[in-house]
N, CA, C and O atoms as a GROMACS GRO file, in nm:
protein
  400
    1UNK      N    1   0.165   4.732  -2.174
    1UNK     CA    2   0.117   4.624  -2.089
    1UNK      C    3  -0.013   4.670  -2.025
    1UNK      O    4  -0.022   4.776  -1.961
    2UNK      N    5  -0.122   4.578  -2.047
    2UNK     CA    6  -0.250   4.634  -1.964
    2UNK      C    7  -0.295   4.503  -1.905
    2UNK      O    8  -0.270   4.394  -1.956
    3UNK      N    9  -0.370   4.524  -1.785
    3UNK     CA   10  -0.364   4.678  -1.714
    3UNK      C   11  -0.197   4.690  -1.673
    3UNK      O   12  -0.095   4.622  -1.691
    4UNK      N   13  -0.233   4.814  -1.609
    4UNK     CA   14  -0.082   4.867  -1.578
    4UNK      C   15  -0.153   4.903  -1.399
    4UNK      O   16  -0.243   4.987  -1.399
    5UNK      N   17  -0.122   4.857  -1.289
    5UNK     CA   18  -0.050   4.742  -1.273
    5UNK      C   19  -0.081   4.644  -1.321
    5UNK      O   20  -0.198   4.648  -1.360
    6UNK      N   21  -0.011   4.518  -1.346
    6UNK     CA   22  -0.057   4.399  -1.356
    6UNK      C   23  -0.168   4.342  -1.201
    6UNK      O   24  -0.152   4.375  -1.084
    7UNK      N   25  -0.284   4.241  -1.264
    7UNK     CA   26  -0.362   4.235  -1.157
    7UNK      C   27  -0.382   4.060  -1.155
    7UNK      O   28  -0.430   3.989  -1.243
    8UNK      N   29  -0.310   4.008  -0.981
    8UNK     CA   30  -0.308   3.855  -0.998
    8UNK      C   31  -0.471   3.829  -1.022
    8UNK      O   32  -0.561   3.909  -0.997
    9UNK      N   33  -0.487   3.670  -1.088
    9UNK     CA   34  -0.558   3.617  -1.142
    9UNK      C   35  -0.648   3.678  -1.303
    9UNK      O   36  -0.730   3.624  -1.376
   10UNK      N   37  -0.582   3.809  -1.305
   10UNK     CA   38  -0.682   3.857  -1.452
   10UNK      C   39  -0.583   3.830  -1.555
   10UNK      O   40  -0.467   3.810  -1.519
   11UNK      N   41  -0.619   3.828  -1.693
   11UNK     CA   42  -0.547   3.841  -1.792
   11UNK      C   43  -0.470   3.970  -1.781
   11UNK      O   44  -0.515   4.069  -1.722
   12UNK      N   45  -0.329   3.963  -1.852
   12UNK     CA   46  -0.225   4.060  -1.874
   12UNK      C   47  -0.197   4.040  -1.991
   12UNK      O   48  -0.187   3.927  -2.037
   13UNK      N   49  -0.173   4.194  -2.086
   13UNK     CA   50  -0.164   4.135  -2.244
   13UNK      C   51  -0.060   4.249  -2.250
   13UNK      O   52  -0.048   4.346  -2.175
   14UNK      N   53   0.027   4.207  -2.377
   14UNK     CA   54   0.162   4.326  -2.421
   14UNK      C   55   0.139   4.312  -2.570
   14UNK      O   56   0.151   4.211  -2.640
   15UNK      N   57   0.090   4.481  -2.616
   15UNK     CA   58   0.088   4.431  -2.736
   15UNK      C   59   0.240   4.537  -2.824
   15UNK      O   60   0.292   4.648  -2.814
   16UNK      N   61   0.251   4.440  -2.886
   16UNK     CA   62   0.347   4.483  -2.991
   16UNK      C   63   0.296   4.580  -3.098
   16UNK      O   64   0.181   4.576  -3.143
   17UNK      N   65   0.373   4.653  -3.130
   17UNK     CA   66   0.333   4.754  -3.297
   17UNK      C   67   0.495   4.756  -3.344
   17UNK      O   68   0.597   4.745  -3.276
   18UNK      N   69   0.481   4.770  -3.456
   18UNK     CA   70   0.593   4.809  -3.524
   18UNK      C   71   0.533   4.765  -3.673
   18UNK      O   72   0.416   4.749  -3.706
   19UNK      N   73   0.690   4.749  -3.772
   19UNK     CA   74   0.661   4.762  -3.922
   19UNK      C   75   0.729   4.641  -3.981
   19UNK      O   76   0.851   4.626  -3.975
   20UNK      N   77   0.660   4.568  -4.029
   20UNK     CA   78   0.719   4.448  -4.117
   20UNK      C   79   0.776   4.510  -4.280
   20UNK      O   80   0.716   4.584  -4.358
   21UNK      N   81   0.897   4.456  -4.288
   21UNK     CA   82   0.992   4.484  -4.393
   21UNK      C   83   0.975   4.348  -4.520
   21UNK      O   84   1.024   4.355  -4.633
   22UNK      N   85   0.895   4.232  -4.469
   22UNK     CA   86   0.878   4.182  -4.594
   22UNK      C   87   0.769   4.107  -4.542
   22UNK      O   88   0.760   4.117  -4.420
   23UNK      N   89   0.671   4.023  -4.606
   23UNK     CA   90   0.550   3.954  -4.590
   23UNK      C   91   0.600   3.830  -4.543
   23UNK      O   92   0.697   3.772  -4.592
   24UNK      N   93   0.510   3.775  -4.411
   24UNK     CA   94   0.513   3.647  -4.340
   24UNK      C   95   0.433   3.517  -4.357
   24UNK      O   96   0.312   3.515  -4.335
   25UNK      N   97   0.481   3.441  -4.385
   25UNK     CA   98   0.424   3.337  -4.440
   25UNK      C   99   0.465   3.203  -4.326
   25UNK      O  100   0.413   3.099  -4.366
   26UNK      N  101   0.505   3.192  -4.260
   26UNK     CA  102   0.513   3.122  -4.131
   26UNK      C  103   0.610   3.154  -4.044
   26UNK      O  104   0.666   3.264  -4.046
   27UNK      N  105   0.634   3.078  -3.975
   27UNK     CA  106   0.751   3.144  -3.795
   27UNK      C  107   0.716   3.105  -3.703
   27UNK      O  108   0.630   3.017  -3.708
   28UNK      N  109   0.756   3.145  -3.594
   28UNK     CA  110   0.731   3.168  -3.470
   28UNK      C  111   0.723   3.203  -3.370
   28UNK      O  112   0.837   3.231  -3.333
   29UNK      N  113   0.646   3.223  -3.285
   29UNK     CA  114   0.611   3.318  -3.161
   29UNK      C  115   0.670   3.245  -3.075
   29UNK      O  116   0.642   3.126  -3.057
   30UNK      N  117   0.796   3.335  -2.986
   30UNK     CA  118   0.803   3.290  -2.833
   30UNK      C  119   0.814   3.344  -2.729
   30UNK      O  120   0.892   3.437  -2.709
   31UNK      N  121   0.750   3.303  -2.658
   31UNK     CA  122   0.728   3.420  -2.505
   31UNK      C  123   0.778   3.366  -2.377
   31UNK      O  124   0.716   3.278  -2.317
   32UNK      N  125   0.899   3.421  -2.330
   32UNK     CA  126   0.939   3.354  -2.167
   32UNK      C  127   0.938   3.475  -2.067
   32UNK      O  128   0.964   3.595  -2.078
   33UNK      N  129   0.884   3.371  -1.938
   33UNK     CA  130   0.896   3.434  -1.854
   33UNK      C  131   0.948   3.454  -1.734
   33UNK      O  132   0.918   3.363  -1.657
   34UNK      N  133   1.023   3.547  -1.683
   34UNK     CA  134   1.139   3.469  -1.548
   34UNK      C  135   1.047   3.551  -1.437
   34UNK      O  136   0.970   3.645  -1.456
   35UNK      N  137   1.088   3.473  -1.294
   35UNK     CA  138   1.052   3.497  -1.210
   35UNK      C  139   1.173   3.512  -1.108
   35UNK      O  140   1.172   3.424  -1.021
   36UNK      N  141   1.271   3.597  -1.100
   36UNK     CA  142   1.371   3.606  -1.061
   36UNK      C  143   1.456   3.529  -1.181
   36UNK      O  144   1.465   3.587  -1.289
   37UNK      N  145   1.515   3.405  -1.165
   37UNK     CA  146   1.579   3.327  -1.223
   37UNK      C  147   1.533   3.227  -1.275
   37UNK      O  148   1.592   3.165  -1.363
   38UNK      N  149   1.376   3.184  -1.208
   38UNK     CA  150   1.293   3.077  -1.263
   38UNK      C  151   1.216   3.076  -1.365
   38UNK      O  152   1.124   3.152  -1.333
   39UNK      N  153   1.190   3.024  -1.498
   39UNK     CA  154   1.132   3.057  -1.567
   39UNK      C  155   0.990   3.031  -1.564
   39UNK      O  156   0.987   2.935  -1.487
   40UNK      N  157   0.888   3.050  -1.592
   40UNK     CA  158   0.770   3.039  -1.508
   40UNK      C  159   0.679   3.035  -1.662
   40UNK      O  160   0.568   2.981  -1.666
   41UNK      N  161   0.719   3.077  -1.740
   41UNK     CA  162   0.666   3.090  -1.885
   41UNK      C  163   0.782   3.043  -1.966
   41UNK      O  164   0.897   3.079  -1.941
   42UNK      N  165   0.757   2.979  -2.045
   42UNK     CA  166   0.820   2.898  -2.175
   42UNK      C  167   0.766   2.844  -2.283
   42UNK      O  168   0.769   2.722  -2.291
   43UNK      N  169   0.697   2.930  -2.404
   43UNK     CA  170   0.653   2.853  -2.515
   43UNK      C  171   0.701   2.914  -2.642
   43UNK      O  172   0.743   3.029  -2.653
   44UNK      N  173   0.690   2.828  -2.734
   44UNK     CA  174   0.666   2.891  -2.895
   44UNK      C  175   0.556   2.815  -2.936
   44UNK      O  176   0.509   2.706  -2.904
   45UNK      N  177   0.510   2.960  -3.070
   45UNK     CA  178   0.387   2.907  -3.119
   45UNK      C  179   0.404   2.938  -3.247
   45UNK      O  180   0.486   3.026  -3.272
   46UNK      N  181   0.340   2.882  -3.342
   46UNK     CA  182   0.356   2.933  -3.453
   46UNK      C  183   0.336   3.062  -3.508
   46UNK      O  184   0.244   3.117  -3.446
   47UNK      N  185   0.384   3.138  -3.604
   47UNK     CA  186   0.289   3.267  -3.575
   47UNK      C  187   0.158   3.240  -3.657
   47UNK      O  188   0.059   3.304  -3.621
   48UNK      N  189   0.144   3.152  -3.763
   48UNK     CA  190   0.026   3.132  -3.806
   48UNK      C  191  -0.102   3.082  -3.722
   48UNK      O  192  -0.217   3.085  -3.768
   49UNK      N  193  -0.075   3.045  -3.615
   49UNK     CA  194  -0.166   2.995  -3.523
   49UNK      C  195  -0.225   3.115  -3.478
   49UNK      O  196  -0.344   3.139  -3.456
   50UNK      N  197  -0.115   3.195  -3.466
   50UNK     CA  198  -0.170   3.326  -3.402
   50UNK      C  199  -0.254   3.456  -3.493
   50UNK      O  200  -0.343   3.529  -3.451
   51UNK      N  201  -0.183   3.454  -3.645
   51UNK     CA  202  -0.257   3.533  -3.683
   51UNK      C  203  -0.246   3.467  -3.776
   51UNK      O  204  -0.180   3.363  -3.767
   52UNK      N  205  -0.317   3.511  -3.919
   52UNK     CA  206  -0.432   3.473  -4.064
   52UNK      C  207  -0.282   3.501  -4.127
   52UNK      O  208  -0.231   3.613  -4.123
   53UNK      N  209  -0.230   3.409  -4.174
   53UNK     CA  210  -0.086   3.382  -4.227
   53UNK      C  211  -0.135   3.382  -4.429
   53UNK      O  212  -0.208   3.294  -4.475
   54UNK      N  213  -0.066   3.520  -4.536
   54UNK     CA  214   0.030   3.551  -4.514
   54UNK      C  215   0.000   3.675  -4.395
   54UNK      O  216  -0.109   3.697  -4.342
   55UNK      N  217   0.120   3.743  -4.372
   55UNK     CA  218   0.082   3.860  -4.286
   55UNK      C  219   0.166   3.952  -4.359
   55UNK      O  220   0.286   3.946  -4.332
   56UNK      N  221   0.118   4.058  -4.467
   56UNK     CA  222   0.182   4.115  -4.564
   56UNK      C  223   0.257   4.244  -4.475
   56UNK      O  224   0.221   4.301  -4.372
   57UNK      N  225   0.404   4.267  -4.583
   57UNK     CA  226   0.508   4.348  -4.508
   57UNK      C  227   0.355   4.517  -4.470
   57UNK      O  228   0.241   4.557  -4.491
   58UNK      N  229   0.506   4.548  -4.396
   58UNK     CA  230   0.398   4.728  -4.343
   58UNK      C  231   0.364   4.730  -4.233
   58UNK      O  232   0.418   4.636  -4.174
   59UNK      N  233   0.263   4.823  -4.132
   59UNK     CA  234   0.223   4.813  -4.004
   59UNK      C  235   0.201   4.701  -4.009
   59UNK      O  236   0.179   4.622  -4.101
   60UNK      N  237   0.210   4.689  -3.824
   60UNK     CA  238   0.215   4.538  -3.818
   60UNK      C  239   0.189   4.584  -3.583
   60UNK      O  240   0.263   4.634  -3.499
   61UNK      N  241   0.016   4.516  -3.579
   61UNK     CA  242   0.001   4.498  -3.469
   61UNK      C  243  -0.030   4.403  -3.379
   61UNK      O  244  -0.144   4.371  -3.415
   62UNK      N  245  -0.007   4.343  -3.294
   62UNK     CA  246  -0.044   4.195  -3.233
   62UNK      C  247  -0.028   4.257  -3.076
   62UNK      O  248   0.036   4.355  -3.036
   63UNK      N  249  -0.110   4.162  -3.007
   63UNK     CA  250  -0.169   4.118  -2.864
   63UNK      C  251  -0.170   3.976  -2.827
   63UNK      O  252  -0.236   3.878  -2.862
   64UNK      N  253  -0.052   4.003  -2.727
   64UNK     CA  254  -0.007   3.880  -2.644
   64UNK      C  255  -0.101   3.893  -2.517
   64UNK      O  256  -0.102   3.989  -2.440
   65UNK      N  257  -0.185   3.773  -2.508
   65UNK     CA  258  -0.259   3.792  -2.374
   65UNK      C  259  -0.232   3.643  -2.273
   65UNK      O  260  -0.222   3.529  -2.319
   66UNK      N  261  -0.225   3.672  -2.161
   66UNK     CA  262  -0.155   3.518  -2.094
   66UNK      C  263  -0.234   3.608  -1.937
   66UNK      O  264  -0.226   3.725  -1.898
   67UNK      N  265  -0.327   3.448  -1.866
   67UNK     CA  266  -0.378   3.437  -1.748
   67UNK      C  267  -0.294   3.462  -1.600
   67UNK      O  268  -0.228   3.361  -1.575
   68UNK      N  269  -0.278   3.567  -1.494
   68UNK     CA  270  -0.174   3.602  -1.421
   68UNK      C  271  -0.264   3.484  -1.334
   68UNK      O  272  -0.388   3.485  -1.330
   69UNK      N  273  -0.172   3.378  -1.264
   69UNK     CA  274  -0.195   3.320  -1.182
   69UNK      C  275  -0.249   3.368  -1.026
   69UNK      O  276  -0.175   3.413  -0.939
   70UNK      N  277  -0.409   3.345  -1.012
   70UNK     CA  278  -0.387   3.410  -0.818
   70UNK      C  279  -0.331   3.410  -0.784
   70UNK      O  280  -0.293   3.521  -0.746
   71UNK      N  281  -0.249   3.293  -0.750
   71UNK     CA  282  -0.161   3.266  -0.610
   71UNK      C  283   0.005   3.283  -0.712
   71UNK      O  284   0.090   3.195  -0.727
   72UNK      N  285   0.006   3.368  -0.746
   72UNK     CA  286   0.162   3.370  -0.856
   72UNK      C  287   0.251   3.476  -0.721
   72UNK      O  288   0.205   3.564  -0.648
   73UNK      N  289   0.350   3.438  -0.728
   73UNK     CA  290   0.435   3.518  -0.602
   73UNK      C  291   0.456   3.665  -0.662
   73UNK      O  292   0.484   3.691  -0.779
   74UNK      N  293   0.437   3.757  -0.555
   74UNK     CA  294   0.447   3.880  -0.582
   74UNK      C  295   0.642   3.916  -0.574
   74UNK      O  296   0.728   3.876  -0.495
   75UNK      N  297   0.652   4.016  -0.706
   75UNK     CA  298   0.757   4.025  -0.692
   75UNK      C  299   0.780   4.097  -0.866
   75UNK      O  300   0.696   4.159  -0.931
   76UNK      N  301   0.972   4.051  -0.918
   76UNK     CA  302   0.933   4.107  -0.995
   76UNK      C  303   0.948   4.025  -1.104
   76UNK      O  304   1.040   3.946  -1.083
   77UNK      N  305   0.888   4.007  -1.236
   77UNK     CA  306   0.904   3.964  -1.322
   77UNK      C  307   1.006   4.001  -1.452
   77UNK      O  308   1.032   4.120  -1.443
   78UNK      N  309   1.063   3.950  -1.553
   78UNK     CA  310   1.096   3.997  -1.661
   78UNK      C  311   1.025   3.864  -1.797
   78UNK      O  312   0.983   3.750  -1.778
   79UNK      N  313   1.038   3.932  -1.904
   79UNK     CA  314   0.972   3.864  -2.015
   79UNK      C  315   1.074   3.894  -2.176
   79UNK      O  316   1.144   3.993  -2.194
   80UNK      N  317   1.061   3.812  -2.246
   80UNK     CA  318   1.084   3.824  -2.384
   80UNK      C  319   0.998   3.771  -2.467
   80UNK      O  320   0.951   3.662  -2.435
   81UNK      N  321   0.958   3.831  -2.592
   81UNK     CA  322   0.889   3.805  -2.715
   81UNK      C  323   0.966   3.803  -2.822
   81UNK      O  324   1.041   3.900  -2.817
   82UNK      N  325   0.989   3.719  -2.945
   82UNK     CA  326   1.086   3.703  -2.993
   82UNK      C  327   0.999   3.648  -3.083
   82UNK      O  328   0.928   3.564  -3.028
   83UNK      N  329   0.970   3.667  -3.229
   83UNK     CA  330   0.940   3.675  -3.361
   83UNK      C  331   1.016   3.612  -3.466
   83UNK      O  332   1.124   3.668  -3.483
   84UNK      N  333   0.994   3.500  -3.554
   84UNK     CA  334   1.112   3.452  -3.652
   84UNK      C  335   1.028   3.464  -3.763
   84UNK      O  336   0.909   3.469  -3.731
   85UNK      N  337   1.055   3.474  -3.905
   85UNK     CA  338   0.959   3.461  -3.992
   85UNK      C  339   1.002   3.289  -4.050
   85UNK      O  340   1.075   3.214  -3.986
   86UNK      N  341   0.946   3.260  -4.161
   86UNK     CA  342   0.950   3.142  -4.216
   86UNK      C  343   1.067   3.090  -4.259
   86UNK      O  344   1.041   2.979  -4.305
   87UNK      N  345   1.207   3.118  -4.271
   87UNK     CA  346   1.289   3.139  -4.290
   87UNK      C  347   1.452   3.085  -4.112
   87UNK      O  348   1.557   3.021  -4.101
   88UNK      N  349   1.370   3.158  -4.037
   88UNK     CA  350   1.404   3.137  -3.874
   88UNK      C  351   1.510   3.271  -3.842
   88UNK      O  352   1.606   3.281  -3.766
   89UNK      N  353   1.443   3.373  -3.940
   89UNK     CA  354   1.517   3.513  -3.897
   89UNK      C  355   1.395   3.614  -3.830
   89UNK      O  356   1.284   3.662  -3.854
   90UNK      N  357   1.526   3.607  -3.706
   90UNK     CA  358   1.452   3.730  -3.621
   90UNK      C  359   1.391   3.856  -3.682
   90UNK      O  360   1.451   3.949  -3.736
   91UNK      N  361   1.277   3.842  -3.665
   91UNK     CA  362   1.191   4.002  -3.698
   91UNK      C  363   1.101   4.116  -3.589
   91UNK      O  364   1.041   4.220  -3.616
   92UNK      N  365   1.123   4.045  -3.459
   92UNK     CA  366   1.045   4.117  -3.375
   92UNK      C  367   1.156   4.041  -3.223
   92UNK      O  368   1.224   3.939  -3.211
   93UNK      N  369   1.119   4.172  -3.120
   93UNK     CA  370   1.207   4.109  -2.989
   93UNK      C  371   1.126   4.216  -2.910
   93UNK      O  372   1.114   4.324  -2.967
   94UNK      N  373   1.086   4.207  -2.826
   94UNK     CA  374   1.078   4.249  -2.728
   94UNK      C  375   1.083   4.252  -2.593
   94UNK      O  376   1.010   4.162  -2.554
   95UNK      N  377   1.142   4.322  -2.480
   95UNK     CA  378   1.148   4.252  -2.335
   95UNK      C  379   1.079   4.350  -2.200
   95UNK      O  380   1.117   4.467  -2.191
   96UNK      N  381   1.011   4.315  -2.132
   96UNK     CA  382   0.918   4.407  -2.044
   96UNK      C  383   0.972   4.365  -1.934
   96UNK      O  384   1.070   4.290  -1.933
   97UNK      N  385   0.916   4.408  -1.833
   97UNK     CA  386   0.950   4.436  -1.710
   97UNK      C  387   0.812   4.458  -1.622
   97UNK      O  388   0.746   4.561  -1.628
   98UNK      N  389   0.789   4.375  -1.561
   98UNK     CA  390   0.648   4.406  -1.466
   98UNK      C  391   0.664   4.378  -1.308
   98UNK      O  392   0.743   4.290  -1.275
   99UNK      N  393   0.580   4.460  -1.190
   99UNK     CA  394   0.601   4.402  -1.027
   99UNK      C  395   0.466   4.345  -0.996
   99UNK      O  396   0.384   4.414  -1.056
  100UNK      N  397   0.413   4.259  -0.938
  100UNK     CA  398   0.281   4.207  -0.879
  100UNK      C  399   0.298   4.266  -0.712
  100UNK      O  400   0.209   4.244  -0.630
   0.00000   0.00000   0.00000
């Protein structure tokens, strides 16, 4: 996660690495975000939107970047990233933990 701390109003990005086990040809990206119990972030995206689709198996790096609101309440956050390929099988998960 950079920066580390997170800083209100700048961009905050989490990037993922790991290894794709077969080539991606569509899916989807989804990223939530709680704020205690509230969710404050909620989307999916395609992953082709996000990157130059196919996305052949092997290393495999991406950057999630999302705007920290000024006035966003200080406190603590949690998040998930969650990856499907074309198919709607999970290939990526991840969950962070950040304080403002």
């Amino acid at each position: 996660i950079t920066p580390d701390p997170p800083v209100k109003g700048q961009n905050l990005s989490v990037e993922l690495d790991g290894t794709l086990s077969t080539t991606i040809t569509g899916g989807n990206l989804s990223v939530s975000v709680k704020y205690g119990f509230i969710t404050v972030i909620d989307k999916t995206m395609p992953v082709c939107s996000e990157e130059k689709c196919p996305v052949n198996a092997g290393p495999y790096t991406n950057k999630i970047t999302e705007l920290l609101p000024s006035d966003a309440p200080s406190g603590k956050y949690t998040g998930k990233i969650t990856g499907t390929d074309q198919s709607g099988k999970e290939i990526a998960c991840a969950t962070f933990t950040v304080s403002l």
